[in-house]
C-alpha positions, -999 to 999 in steps of 0.1 A, spaced: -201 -575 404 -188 -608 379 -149 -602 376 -155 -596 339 -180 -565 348 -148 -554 374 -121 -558 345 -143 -536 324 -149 -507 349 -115 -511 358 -103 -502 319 -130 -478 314 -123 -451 346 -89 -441 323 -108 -441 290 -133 -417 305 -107 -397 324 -85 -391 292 -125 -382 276 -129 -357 299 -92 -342 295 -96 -344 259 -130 -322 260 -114 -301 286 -86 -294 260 -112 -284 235 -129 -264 252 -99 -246 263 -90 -245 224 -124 -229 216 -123 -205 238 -88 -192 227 -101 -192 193 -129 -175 201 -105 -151 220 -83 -144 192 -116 -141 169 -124 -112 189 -98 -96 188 -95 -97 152 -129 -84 149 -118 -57 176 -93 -46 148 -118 -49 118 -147 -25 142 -121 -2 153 -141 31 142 -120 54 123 -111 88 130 -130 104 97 -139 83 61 -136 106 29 -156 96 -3 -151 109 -38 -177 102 -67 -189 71 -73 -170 45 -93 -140 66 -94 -119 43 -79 -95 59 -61 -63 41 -63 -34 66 -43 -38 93 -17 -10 118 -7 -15 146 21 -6 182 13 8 203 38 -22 218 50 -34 188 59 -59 183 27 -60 147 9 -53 147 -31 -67 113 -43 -58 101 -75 -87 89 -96 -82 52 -112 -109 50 -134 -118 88 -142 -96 121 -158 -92 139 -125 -77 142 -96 -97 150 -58 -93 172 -29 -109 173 5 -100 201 31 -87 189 59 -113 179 82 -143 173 55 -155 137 44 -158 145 10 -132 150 -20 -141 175 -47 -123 171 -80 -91 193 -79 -74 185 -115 -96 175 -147 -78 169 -175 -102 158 -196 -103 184 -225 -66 183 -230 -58 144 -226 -95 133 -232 -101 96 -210 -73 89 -191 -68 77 -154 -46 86 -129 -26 59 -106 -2 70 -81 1 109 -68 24 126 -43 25 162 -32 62 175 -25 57 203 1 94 213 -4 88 227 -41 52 234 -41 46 199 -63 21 176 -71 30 144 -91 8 120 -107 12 91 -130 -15 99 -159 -25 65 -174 -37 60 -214 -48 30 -227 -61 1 -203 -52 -35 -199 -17 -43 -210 -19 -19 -241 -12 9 -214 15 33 -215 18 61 -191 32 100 -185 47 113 -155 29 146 -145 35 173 -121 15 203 -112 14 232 -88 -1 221 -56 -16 252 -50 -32 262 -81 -31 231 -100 -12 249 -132 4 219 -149 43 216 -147 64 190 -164 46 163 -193 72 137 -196 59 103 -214 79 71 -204 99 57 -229 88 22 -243 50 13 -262 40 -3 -230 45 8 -192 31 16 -163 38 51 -143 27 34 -108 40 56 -80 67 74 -70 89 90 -37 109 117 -33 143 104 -15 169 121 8 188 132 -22 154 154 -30 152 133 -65 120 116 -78 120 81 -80 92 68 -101 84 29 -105 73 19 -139 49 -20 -134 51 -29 -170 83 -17 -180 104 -36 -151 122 2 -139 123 29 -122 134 60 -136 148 88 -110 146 131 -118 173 146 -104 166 182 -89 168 211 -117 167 179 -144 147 182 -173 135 147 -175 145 116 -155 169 88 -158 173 52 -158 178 39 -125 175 2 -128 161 -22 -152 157 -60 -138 136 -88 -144 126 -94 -106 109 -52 -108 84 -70 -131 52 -56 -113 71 -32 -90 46 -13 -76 48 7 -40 85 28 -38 96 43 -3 127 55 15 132 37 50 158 62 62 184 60 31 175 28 17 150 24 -13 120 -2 -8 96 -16 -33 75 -42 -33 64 -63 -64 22 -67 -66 23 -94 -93 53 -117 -73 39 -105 -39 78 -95 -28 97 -68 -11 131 -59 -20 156 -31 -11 174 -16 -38 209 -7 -25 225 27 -40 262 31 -37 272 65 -29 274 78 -60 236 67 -64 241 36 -84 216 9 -80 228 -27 -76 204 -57 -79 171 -59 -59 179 -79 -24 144 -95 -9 130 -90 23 114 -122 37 88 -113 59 71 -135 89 39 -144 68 26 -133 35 19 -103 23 -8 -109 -12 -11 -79 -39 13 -50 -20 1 -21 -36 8 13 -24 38 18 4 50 47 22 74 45 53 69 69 89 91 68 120 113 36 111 82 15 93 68 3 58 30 10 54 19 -16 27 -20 -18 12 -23 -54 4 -51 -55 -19 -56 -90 -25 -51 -97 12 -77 -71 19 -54 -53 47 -34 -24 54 -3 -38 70 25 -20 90 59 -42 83 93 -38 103 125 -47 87 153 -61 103 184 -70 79 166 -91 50 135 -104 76 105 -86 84 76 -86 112 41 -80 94 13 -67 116 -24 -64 104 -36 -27 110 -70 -31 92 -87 -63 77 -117 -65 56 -113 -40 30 -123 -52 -4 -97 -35 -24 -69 -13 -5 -45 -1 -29 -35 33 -11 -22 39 22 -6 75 36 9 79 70 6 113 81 13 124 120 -12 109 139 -37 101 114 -31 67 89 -51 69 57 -59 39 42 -77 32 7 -107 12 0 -108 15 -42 -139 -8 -44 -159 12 -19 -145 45 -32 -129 60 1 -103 70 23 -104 59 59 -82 80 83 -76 60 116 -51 63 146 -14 60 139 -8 24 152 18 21 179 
């Protein structure tokens, strides 16, 4: 072989060694993508322990479980609020209000076993020319209860949790607030007003301390109460990735639940000080706004697709 051919071979056996590491290394790259792929899709096929539907094009934006085990769903684009028993797969209407407050909505409801209660934000108007009332009927017979309208020409009655201190705490979207109804009180009070609340949405207890999450900023704060109950500013919670759109939010053994409905997931989050772990429960909904954690069974909304899907409690 001439020296130049020698030279040559010489230089290329290292060029084609580090070749054939380099497609190793993608190959082993592809096939932990494809690993990971499948997994995720693992999560997204997971079949779910029972789907509920209501009407079609009702929308139905928040779900709260009764203590017979029943699922009231709020209707976001219709004057009535659904039921299914526990154990069917579809919701008949429960509440139509229709011939007393003609074509309203409801957003967020939540049934209080403790006093017999269901609450529901009843929404007028659409757009940013809505105001809202906060309503309340008897969960058994669905007699209404308390009408109170929120103060202001605009707002947003959103959603609401009852706290340790067995008051109502009610976020208000448009308005920037929530407003909390003390037991035996007529109608609520202010809690808090502040400009980083504009677009509060989902409100939970995490043991004693008050959550919400913003849908518009896509943040989480807690809301610290001194012992006499008085709110100081919001504090936010920086979790480990984004969280786009946080919508409804209840909390269960030590956890946040959040819908994310421009994320299309339903997300568990743990808190730790002001960081947070986020883990994907379900992926490729087209519009979860509700989510409801209730013993073993975790509801989660699909507005667009009008349904409640109950799946396993995660871990």
């Amino acid at each position: 072989m001439p020296l130049k051919q020698k030279q040559h071979a010489k230089m290329s056996l290292p060029s084609a060694v580090l070749g054939l590491v380099a497609v190793a290394a993608s190959l082993r790259l592809s096939v932990l993508s494809l690993a990971a792929l499948l997994v995720c899709s693992a999560v997204q096929a997971a079949e779910p322990k029972l789907v509920v539907t209501t009407e079609p094009k009702s929308q139905p934006e928040s779900f709260t479980e009764a203590p017979d085990g029943s699922l009231i769903i709020g209707s976001a684009s219709k004057p009535v609020i659904y039921r299914a028993a526990k154990g069917s797969s579809e919701a008949k209407i429960f509440i139509d209000v229709s011939a007393a407050e003609g074509n309203v909505s409801f957003l967020g409801v939540l049934a209080d076993g403790a006093t017999n209660t269901l609450w529901a934000c009843e929404i007028i108007g659409a757009g940013k020319n809505r105001h809202s009332i906060l309503r309340s009927f008897d969960l058994t017979s669905a007699a209404p209860k308390l009408r109170w309208p929120l103060p202001g020409d605009i707002n947003l009655c959103n959603d609401f949790v009852v706290g340790p201190d067995k008051a109502l705490y009610v976020s208000d979207t448009f308005g920037s607030r929530i407003f909390r109804l003390k037991p035996g009180a007529s109608e609520p009070e202010l809690l808090i007003e502040d400009r980083t609340l504009d677009g509060i949405d989902g409100i939970t207890f995490l043991g004693n301390e008050l959550y919400v999450n913003n849908v518009v900023s896509n943040n989480l704060y807690r809301i610290p109460l001194d012992p006499s109950g008085k709110a100081g500013s919001p504090v936010q919670i920086w979790p480990d990735r984004p969280i786009k759109g946080p919508d409804g939010m209840r909390a269960y053994q030590g956890k946040l639940y959040v819908a994310e409905n421009r994320n299309g997931r339903a997300s568990m989050i743990t808190v730790n000080g002001d960081q947070a772990t986020v883990v994907t429960v379900l992926d490729g909904l087209t519009q979860p706004t509700a989510i409801e954690p209730a013993g073993d069974t975790l509801w989660v909304g699909d507005r667009a697709n009008d349904k409640a899907i109950a799946l396993p409690m995660p871990n």
